[in-house]
N, C-alpha and C positions, 0 to 999 in steps of 0.2 A: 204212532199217531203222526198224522203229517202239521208241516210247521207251515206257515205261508209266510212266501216269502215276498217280503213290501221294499219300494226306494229305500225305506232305513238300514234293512236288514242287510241287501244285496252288498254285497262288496266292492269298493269302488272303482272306477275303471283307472286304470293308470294315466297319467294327464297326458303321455303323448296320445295318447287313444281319442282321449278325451277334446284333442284340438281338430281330429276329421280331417278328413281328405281336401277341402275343401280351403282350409286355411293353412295347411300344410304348404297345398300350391302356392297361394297368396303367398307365403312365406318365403319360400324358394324365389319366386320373383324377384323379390324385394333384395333380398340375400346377393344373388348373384347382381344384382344391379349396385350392390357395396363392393362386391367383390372386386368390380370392374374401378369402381369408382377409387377404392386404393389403390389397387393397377396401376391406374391410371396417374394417378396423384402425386405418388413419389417415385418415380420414373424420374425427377428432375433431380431429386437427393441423392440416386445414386451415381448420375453421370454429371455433377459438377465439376469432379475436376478433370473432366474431357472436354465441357463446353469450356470452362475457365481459360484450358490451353487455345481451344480454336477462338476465342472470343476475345482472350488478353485480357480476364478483367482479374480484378482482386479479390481478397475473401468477402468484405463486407458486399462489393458487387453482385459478387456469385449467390451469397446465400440473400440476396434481395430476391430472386427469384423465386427462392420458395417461396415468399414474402407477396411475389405477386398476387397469386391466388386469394388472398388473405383479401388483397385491395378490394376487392369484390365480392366478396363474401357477404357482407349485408346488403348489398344488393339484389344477389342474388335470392338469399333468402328471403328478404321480406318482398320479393313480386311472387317466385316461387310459388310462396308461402300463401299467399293469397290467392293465386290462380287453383291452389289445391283445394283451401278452402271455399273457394265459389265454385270452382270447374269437375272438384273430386280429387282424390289424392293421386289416381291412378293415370288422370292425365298428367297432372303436375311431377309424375316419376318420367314418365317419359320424353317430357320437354327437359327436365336433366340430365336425363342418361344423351341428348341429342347434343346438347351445349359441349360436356365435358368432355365426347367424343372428338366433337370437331377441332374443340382448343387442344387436344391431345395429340391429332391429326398433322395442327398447323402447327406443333412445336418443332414435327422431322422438318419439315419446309425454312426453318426459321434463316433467315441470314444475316441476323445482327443483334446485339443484345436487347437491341427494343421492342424488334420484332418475336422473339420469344419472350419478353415479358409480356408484351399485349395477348398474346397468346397463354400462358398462362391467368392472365384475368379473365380470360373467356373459362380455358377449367376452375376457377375461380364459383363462377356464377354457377355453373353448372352442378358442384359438387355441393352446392348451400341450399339448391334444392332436394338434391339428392338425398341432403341428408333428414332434411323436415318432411318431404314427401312420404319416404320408406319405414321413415320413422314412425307416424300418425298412424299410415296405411297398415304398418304391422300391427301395433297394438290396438288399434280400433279394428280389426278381425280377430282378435286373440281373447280367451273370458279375462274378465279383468283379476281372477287372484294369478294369473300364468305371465303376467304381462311384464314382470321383473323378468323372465326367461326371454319371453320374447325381444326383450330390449337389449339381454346381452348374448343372445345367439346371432342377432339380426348383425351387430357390430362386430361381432368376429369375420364376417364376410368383410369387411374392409382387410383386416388382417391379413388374411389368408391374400388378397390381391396384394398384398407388400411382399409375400413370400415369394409366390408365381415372379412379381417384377424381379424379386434377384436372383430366381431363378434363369430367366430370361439375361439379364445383367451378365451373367457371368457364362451364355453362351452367345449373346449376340453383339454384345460389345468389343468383346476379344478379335472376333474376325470379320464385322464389318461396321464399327461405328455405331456412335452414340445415337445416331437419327433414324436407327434402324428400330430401334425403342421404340420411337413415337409412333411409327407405320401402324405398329397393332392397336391404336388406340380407337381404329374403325372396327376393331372388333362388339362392340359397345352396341351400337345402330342393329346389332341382329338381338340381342336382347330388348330392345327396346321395341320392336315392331312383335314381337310376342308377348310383350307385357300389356302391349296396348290392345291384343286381339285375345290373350287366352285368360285374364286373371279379373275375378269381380271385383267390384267398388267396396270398399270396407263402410261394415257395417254401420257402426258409430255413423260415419257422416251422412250416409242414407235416410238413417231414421231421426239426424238433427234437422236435415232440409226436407225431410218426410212431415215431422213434425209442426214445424212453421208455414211450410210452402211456400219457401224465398230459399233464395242461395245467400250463401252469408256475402258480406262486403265488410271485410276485418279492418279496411286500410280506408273508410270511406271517413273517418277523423281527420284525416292529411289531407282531403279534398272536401270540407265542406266549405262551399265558397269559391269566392272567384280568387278572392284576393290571397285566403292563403293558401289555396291548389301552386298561386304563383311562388308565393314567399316558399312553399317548401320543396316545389320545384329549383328551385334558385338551391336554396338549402342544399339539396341534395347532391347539385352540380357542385358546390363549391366543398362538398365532404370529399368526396369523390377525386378530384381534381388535386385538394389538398393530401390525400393519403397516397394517390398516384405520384405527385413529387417528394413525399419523404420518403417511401419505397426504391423510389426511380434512385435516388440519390439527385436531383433536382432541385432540392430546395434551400442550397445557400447555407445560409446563416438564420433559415426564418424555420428549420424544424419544428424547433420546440411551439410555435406559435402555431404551423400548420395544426401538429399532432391535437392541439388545444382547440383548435376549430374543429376540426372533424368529430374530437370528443363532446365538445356541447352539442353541436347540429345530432348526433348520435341522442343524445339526452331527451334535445327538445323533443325529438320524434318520438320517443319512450314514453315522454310524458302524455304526447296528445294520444298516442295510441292505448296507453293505459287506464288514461281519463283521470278521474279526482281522487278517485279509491284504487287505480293499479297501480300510477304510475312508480311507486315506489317496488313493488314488487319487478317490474319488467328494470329497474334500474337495478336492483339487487341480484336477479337472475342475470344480466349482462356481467357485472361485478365477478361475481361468482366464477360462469364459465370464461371469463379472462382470464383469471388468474389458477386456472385452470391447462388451460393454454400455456401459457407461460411458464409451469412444472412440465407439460409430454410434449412439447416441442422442442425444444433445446435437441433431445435425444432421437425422437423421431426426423429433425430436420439434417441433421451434424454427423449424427454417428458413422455413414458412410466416410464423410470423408476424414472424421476424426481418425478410422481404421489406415485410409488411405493413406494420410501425411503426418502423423506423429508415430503410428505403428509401424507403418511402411509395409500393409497388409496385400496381398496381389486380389483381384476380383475375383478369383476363386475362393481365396478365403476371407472375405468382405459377407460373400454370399452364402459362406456357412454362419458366419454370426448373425446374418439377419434372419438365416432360419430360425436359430433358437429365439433371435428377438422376437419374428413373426410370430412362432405357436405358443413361443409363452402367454402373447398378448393375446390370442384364440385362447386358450386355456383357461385366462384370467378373464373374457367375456363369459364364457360358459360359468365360468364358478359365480360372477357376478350374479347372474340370472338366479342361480339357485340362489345365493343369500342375500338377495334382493325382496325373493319371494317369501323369503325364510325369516327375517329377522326386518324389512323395511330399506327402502333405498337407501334413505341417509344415513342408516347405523352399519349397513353393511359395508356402503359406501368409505366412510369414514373409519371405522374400522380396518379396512384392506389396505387406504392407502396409508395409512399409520406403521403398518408391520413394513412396508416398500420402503420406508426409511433407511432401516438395518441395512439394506443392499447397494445405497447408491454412491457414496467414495470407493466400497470393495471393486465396484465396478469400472472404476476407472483408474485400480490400483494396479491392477493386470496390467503386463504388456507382452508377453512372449508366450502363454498358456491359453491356446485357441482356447481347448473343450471346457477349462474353466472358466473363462470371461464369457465363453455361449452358456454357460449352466447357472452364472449371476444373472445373463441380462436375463435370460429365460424366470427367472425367480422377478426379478424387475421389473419388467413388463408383464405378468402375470399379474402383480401386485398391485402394481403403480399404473399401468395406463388400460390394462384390461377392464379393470373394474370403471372406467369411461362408460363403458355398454351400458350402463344404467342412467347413462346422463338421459339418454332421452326419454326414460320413463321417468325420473325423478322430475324432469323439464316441466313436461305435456303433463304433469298430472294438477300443475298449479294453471292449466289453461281448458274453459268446457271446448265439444267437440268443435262448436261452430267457428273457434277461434283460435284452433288448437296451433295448423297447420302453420298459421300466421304467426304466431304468439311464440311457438318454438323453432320458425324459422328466423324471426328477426332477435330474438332474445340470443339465443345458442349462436347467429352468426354473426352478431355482432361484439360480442364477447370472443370467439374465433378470432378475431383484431390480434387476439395473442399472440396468436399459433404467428402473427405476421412480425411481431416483436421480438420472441423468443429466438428465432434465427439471426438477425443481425445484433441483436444484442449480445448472444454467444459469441459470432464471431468480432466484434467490436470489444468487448471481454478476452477475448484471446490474444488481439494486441499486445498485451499489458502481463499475460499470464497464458499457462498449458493450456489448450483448449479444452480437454478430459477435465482439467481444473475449471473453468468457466460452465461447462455442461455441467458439472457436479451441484454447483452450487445454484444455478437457473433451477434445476431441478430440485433440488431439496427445500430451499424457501420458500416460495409460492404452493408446494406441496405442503408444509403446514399449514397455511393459509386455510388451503381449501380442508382440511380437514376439521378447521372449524367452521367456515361457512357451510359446508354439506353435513356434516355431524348435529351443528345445533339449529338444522335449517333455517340458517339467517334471514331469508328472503321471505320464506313462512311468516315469521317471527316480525319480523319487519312491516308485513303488507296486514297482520295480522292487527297491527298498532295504529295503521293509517285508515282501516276502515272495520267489515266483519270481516270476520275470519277466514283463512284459506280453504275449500277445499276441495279435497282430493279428489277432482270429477271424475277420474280414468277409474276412481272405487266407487265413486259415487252412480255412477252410470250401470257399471258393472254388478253392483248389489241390488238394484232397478231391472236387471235383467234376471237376474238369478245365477249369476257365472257362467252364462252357455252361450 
């Protein structure tokens, strides 16, 4: 007797099958455009103490530099972020992949410490779109039960470009100089004019501005009016100007007051963009991805040269530790994806980096045992900064499509402020103590933190208090669709 065979009965198809050729591509896109975007990024981590020597500057100096990028990072994201959301995500990736090239560019060119930190604030702006564009653009082509994968496959391409730079590192710096680094950072501009001719518009914002029949204007809060277009213009000059001179090292004795202005002006903008019922959630998600920051920066920023001047590492073997640093931290995107999908962002989330605990003194207990101290961080960074790949799904899932681009570029890049703390605070911490001892502990503090703010989704819970309740449009959209 024959059976018929119905959608229920048939067997399911395997999800990579199931995401088609077509977002496959989209994906790849995006991917290689992280990949370049880490490349590109810490390029400046591994030859500090080459610029240090041509430039004469000191540690807190030098690690301001990474610090630059930081300067401008909500900047970049929240124009980014809104050219994505009114123009498509797919322009707004290529206006980053153009920025972060250029600033990568004028870093070989640099001939003074100023001039490559200006330079660094340009890859700054460029990589805060990068990362909200690729971000949105992924998961709004992916069905939404796939979208924890999507979040942490897409963030492993940053990785994988921190690997290639030490790969790079340890054959081009040896025999011709640190500026020879920056030369490849035109390589960027040939994926960028592919992305912009072969890859389609993600769904999700097609059928938001399908729906409506307007382009969103996420950021049209900041400009209603004349008066306060001006007031927040002013605002913004004097954020900007203020986080430039405590990076720079520029600001005297008035730090502590700058950091305090840039922090409110940071707020007020939070609050107008959030309105009566967000603004609490957009301050809580800022909260959150700082101190967030401020756990995978220390080690991400330092580790180079921590190998280089307390281990007294050569850049051959600099560049074996960061491999195992690099694929741990790929390895920990991919596992994020699955038990993101598997168990929910925040329990996966929080869970992961709880177990990264156990590894982070071992790690800086080594000093003479390459393959051991590469087999910790690899455990490490697997644990502790892989499972990051989910920040942008966990982000974007508390913002709908129309506002998504915006809402997780200025939230996530402005909380990113860490990633600019984290570096001079380590090296200002080392002053005083082992620098391995100052990373250890940057790291482990603020890693509890976040494992209660992302464990009992504070920010949910929070914004859940000040109005209705959050939710999860990246599912909500997705169950509206059917998962296809």
């Amino acid at each position: 007797m024959l059976s018929l065979v119905t959608d229920e009965t048939r067997a399911p198809r395997p999800w990579y099958r199931e995401i088609g050729r077509t977002r496959w591509k989209a994906f790849a896109g995006a991917w290689i455009g992280y990949l370049l975007d880490g490349f590109d990024f810490v390029l400046i981590t591994l030859v500090l103490t080459e610029v240090s020597a041509e430039f004469g500057l000191g540690p807190v100096e030098a690690a301001s530099l990474v610090s630059a990028a930081f300067v401008t990072r909500w900047l970049g994201g929240a124009v980014l972020g809104a050219i994505g959301d009114r123009y498509g995500r797919r322009t707004a990736m290529v206006l980053s992949i153009w920025l972060f090239s250029a600033g990568t560019l004028a870093c070989g060119f640099a001939w003074s410490y100023g001039s490559l930190f200006a330079a660094r604030m340009v890859i700054g702006l460029g990589m805060a779109g990068e990362y909200s564009a690729s971000a949105t653009y992924v998961m709004e082509s992916w069905p939404a039960r796939l979208r924890g994968r999507a979040s942490g496959f897409l963030i492993s391409g940053y990785s994988m470009g921190t690997v290639l730079a030490a790969e790079a590192y340890s054959v081009i710096v040896p025999a011709h100089g640190w500026r020879w680094m920056f030369c490849l950072g035109v390589l960027p501009v040939v994926v960028a004019l592919w992305v912009r001719r072969a890859l389609p518009e993600a769904e999700d914002w097609e059928e938001a501005v399908a729906a409506t029949g307007t382009r969103p204007s996420p950021f049209r809060p900041l400009f209603a009016g004349r008066r306060r277009t001006v007031v927040n213009v002013l605002l913004a000059a004097s954020a900007l100007t203020s986080l430039l001179a405590v990076f720079a090292g520029r600001s005297g004795g008035a730090t502590a007051l700058l950091s305090v202005l840039a922090g409110t002006v940071m707020a007020v903008f939070a609050v107008q963009l959030g309105g009566r019922r967000g603004w609490v959630l957009y301050l809580a998600l800022i909260g959150t991805v700082f101190t967030a920051f401020l756990y995978s920066w220390p080690i991400q920023a330092l580790l180079p040269t921590y190998l280089k001047t307390e281990l007294g590492y050569t850049p051959e073997e600099v560049a074996q530790v960061l491999y195992y640093a690099g694929f741990g931290t790929m390895a920990g995107c991919w596992l994020s994806g699955f038990t993101g999908d598997r168990f929910g962002p925040s329990r996966a989330y929080a869970w992961t980096l709880t177990a990264s605990l156990a590894f982070v003194f071992p790690v800086f207990a080594v000093e003479d045992d390459l393959p051991l101290l590469g087999a910790l961080l690899f455990v490490l960074q697997a644990l502790g900064f892989g499972v990051s790949g989910l920040l942008p799904r966990w982000i974007g899932g508390h913002f709908p499509a129309d506002r998504r681009a915006a809402g997780l570029g200025f939230t996530y890049n402005v909380g990113a402020l860490g990633g600019a703390v984290a570096p001079v605070l380590g090296a200002r911490w080392a002053e005083d103590m082992a620098l391995g001892t100052a990373l250890a502990v940057l790291t482990f503090g603020p890693s509890l933190a976040v494992v209660v703010l992302v464990g009992f989704d504070v920010p949910r819970r929070l914004h859940g208090r000040n109005g209705p309740g959050a939710v999860d449009h990246l599912e909500e959209r997705g169950r509206g669709r059917g998962n296809t």
